[in-house]
C-alpha positions as CSV (number, residue, x, y, z in Angstrom):
1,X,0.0,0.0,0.0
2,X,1.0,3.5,-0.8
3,X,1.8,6.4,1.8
4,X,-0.9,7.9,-0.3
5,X,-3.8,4.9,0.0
6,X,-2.6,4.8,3.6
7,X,-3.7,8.1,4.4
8,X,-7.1,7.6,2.7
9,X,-8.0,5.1,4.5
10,X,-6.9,6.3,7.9
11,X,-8.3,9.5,7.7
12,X,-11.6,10.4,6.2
13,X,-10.8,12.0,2.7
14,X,-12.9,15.3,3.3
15,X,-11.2,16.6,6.5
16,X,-7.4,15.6,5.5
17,X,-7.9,17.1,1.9
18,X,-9.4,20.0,3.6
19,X,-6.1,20.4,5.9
20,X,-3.7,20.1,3.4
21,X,-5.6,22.5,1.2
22,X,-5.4,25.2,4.1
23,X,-1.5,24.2,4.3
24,X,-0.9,24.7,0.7
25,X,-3.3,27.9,0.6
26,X,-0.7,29.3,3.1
27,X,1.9,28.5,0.7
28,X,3.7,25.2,2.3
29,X,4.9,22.7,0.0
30,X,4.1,19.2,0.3
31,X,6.5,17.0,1.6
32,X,7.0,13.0,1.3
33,X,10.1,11.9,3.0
34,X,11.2,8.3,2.9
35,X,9.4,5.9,5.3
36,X,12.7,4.1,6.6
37,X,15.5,6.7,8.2
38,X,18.5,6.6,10.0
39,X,18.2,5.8,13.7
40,X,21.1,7.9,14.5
41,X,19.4,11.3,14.6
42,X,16.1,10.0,16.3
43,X,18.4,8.7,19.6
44,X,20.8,11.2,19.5
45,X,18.3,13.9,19.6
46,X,16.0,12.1,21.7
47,X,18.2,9.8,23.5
48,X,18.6,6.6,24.4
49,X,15.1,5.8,26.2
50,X,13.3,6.4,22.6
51,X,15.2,2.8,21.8
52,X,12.3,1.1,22.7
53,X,9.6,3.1,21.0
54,X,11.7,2.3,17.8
55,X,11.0,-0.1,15.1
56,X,14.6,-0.8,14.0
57,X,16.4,-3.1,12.0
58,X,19.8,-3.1,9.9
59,X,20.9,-2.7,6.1
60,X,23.8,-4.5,4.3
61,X,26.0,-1.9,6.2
62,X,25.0,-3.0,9.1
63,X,24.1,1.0,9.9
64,X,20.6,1.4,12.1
65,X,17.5,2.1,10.4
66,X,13.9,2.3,11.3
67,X,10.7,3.4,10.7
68,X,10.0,6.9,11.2
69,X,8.9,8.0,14.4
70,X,7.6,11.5,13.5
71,X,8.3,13.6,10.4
72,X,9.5,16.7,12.1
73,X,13.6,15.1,11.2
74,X,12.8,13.4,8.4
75,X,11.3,16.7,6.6
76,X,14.2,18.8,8.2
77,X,16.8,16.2,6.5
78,X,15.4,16.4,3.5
79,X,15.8,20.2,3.6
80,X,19.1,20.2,3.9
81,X,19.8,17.9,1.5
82,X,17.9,19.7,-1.2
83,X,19.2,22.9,-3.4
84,X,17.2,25.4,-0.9
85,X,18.7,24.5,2.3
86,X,20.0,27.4,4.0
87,X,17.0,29.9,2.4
88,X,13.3,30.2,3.8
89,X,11.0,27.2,3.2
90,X,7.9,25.9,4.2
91,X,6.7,22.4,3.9
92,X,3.8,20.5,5.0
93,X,3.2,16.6,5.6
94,X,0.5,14.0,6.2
95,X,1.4,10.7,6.2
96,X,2.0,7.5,8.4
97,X,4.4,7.1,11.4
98,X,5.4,4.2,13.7
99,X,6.5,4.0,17.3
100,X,5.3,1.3,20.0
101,X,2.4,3.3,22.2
102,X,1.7,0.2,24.8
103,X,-2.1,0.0,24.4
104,X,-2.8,1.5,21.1
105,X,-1.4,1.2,17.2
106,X,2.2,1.2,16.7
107,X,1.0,3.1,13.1
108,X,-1.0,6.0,13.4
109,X,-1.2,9.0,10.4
110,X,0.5,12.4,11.6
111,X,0.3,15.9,9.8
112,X,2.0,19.6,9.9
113,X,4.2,21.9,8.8
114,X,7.7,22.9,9.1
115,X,8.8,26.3,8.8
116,X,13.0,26.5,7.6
117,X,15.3,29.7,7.4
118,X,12.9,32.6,8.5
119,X,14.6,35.1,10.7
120,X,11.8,37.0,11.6
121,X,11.0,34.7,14.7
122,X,8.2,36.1,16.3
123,X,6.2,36.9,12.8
124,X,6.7,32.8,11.9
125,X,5.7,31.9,15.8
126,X,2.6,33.9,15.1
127,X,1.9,32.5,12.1
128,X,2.6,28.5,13.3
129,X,-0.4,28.8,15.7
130,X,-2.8,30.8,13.5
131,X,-2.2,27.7,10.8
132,X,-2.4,25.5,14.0
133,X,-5.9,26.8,14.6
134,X,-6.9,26.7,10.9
135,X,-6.2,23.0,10.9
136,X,-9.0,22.3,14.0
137,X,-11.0,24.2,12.0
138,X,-10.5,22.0,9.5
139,X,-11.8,19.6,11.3
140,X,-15.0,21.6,12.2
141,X,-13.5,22.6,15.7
142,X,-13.7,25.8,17.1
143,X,-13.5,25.5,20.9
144,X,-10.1,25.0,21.8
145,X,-7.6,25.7,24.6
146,X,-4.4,27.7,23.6
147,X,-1.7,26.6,26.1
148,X,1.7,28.5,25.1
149,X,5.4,28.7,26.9
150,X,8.8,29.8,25.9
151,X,11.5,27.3,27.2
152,X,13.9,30.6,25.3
153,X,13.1,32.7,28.7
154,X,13.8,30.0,31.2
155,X,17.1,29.6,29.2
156,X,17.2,33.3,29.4
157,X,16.9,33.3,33.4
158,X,19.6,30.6,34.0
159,X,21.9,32.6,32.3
160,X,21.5,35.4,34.0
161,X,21.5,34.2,37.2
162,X,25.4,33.0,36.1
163,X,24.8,29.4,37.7
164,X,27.3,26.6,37.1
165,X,26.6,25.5,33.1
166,X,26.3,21.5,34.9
167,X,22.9,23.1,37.3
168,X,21.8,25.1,33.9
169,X,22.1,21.9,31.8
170,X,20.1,20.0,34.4
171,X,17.9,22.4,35.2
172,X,16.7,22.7,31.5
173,X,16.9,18.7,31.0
174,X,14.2,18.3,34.0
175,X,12.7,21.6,32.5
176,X,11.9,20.0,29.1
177,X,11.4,16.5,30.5
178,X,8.3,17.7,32.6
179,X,10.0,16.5,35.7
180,X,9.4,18.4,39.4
181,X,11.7,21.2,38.9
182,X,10.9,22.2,42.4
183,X,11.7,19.0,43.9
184,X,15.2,19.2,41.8
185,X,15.6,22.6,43.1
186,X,15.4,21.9,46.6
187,X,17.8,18.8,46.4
188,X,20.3,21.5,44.7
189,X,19.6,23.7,47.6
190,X,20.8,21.5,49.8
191,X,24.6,21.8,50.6
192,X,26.8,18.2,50.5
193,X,28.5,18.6,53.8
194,X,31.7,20.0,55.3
195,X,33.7,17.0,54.5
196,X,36.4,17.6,51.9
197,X,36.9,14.9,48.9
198,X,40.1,13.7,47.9
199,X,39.0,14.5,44.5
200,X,36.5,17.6,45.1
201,X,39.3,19.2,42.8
202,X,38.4,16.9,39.4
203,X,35.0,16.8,40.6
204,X,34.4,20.7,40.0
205,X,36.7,20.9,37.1
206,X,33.9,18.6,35.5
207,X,30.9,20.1,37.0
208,X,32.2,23.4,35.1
209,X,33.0,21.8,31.9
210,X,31.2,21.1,28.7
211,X,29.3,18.4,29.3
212,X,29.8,15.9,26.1
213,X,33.6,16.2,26.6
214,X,33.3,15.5,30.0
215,X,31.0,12.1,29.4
216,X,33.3,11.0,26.7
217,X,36.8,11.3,29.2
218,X,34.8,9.3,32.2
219,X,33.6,6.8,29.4
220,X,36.8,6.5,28.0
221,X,38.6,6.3,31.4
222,X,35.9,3.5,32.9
223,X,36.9,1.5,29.6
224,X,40.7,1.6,29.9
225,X,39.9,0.5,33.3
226,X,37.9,-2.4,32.1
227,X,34.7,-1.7,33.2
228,X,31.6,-3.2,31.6
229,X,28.8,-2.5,33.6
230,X,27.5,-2.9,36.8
231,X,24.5,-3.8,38.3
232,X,22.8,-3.9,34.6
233,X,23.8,-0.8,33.2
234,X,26.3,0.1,30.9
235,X,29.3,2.2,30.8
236,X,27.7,5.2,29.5
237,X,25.2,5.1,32.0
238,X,27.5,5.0,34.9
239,X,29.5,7.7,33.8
240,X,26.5,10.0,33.2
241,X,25.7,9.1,36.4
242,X,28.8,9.7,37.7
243,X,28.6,13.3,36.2
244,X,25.5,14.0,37.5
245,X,26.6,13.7,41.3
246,X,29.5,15.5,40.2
247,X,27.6,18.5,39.8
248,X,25.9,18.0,43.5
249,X,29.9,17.8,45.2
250,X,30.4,21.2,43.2
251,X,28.4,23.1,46.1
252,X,24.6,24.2,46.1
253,X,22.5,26.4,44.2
254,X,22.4,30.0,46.0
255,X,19.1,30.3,47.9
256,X,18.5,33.8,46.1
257,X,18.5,31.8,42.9
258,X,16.3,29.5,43.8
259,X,13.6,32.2,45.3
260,X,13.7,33.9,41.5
261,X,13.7,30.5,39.9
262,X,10.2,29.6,41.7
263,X,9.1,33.1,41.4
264,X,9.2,32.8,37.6
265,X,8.4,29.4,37.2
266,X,4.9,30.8,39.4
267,X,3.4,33.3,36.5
268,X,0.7,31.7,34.2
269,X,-2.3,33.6,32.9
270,X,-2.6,36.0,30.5
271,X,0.7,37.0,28.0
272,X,0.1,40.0,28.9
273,X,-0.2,40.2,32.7
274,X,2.7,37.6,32.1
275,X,5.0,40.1,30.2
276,X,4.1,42.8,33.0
277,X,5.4,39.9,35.9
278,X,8.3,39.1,34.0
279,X,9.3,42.7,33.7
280,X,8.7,43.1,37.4
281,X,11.1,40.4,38.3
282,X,13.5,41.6,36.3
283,X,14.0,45.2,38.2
284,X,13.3,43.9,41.5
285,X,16.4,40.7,40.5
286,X,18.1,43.1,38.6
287,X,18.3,40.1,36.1
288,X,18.5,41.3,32.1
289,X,15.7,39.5,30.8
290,X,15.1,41.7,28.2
291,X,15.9,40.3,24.9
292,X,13.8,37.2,26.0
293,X,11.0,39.4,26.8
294,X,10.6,41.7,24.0
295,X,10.4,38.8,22.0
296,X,7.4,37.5,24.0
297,X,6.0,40.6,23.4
298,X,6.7,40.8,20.0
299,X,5.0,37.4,19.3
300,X,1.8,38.2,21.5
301,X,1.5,41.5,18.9
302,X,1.9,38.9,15.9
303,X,-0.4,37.0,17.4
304,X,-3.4,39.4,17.7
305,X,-2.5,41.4,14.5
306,X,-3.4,37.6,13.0
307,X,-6.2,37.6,14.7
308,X,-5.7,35.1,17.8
309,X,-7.7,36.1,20.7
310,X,-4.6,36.3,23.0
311,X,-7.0,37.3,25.7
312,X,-8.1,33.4,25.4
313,X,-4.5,32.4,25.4
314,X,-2.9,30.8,28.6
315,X,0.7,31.7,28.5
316,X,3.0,30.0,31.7
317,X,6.3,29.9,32.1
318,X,6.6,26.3,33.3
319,X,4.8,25.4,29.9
320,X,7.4,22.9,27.8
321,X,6.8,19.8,25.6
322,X,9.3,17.5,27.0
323,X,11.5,17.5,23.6
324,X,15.3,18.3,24.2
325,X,15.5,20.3,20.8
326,X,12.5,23.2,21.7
327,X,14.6,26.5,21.9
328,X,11.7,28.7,22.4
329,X,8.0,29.4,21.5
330,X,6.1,26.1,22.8
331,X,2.2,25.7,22.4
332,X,-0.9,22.9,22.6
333,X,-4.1,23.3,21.1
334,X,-6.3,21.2,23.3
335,X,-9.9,20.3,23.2
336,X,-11.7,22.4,25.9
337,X,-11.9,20.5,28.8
338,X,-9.2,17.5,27.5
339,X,-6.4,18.6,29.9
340,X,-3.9,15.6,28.6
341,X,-4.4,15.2,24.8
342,X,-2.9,17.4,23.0
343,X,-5.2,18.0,19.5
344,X,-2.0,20.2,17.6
345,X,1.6,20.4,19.3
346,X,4.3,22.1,18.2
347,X,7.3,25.1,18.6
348,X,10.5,26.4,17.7
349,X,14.0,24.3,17.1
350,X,16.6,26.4,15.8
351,X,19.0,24.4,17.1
352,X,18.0,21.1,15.1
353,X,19.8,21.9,12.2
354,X,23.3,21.9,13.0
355,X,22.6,19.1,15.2
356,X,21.3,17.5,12.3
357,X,24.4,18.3,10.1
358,X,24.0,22.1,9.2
359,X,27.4,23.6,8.9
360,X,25.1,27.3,9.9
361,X,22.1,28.0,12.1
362,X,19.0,27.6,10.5
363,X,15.9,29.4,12.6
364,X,12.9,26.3,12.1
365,X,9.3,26.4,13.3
366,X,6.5,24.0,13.0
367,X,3.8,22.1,14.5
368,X,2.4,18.3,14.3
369,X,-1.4,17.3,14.0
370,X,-2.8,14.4,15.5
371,X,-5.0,13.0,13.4
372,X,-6.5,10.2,15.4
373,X,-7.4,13.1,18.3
374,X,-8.5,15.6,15.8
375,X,-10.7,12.8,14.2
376,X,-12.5,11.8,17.4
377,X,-13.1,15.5,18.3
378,X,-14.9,15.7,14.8
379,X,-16.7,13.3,15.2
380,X,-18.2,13.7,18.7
381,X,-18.5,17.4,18.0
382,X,-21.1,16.3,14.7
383,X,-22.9,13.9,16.8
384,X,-23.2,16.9,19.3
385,X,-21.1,14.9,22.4
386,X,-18.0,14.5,23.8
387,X,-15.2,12.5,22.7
């Protein structure tokens, strides 16, 4: 069966011809990328844990391939590998993906658009979640929830605050992981003891140093030493490990820091009332949040002038999606009422590129459409119920 016949009969024809005509009426080119991709960029992006959501399997090679998981990398890939990498482009997709989901199909149809090479940020934010909403209308849905966040100005605060790049690093894994920051917070508050350790010296030499070089030298010295694993886990997971306590023997996090870090994380509401609190906090911290700011603001002005109700927008600064590669803008469209499933997802990545192989930054927005959600909505929403 074609990509083509599977999306026919996955999705009934009149609502996915209807999104894809609102994605090519805004001008984004259809995109079809291959169906089996390197595993490479899908765990190193991802990491490790996604292993098991993977259907994988080997060529002649013997290099890792699978099934695509999502189409957000395999549209970006084929970007740069096509004539117009590096210049503004806009694609859009529908088609099948496949990742284990205990309890439901491994094969389910996805859909979106991916914004490349635009560097007037806030403009191409703007324009991601007006197209987000044009797809649930689509789909004959009108009443949604517009949860937003910007992972950029929690970045923008731990930098600022001049913490130790091993507590920023960890700080923004638990922040985009949807761990307890609080909880991580207070164990970082917490100071180690008075005793001194033969090698506190190494130990904050490594808490202060770039973290992939710092994995790779207690990898590589564990291996001279001959170590396999221990207690069922590899090398590479001890020596993360290893560096992760290594940033707890490198002291605590200053208490002042932590009272700003919770006062942030505590605004929600409004983007406006929001850019008003963050402004605040900045004076009375005497942190320079600016930059990040005015580019909140700058988006919430795109937004109205596009005709989003920002009024009917919650905007919170705890807000993330749990993807390492978000740099910024992060938003859900959800079904009012449906507080877990998302309907649209999606946000800004400009760092995917080069991870991806770009020898140059590449700004890149987009969003991903979930068909099967967006379908049941539909459907309960004709039949006049809930879904």
């Amino acid at each position: 069966m074609t990509e083509a016949a599977a999306t026919r009969t996955t999705a009934p024809a009149s609502w996915a011809d209807a999104l894809l005509l609102s994605f090519a009426q805004a001008g984004y080119v259809r995109s079809e990328p291959a169906i089996l991709q390197p595993a490479e960029p899908f765990l190193d992006l991802s990491g490790e844990d996604i292993r098991k959501s993977l259907y994988l399997t080997t060529d002649a090679t013997g290099e890792e391939l699978c099934l695509r998981p999502d189409l957000t990398i395999p549209v970006a890939r084929d970007y740069l590998a096509s004539p117009r990498a590096g210049q503004p482009a806009g694609f859009s997709y529908l088609g099948p993906v496949f990742r284990y989901r205990d309890g439901q199909p491994s094969q389910f149809l996805q859909a979106g658009i991916e914004s490349f090479g635009r560097q007037d940020r806030a403009a191409a934010d703007a324009e991601m979640l007006a197209l987000a909403l044009e797809a649930t209308t689509a789909f004959g849905l009108r009443d949604v929830e517009i949860r937003t966040g910007d992972v950029a100005l929690f970045n923008a605060l731990l930098e600022a605050l001049d913490l130790y790049p091993v507590w920023r690093r960890r700080l923004i894994k638990d922040f985009n992981r949807k761990v307890s920051l609080v909880d991580d917070i207070e164990r970082l508050t917490l100071k180690t003891g008075p005793g001194r350790n033969e090698y506190e010296g190494v130990l904050a030499a490594i808490a202060g140093s770039d973290r992939k070089a710092a994995l790779a030298l207690v990898t590589d010295l564990m291996s001279i030493a001959g170590t396999t694993n221990v207690g069922g886990r590899t090398v590479a997971e001890i020596a993360d490990r290893f560096l992760e306590q290594s940033t707890l023997k490198a002291g605590a996090l200053p208490r002042d820091a932590v009272a700003t870090i919770k006062r942030f994380l505590s605004i929600a509401g409004d983007p406006d009332d929001a850019i008003a609190q963050l402004r605040t906090l900045a004076d009375d911290a005497r942190l320079d949040l600016a930059a990040a700011i005015d580019q909140l603001e700058s988006r919430v002005g795109f937004m109205a002038a596009r005709g989003i109700d920002t009024h009917k927008t919650r905007f919170s600064t705890s807000f993330g999606r749990g993807l390492d590669y978000y740099t910024g803008f992060e938003f859900e469209l959800h079904a009012t009422g449906n507080g877990s499933e998302p309907l649209v997802a999606g946000g800004r990545y400009d760092g995917l590129m080069t991870q991806l192989g770009s020898a140059n930054p590449i700004p890149a927005v987009g969003f991903s459409v979930w068909i099967e959600a967006m379908t049941r909505h539909a459907k309960a929403a004709a039949n006049g119920g809930a879904a």
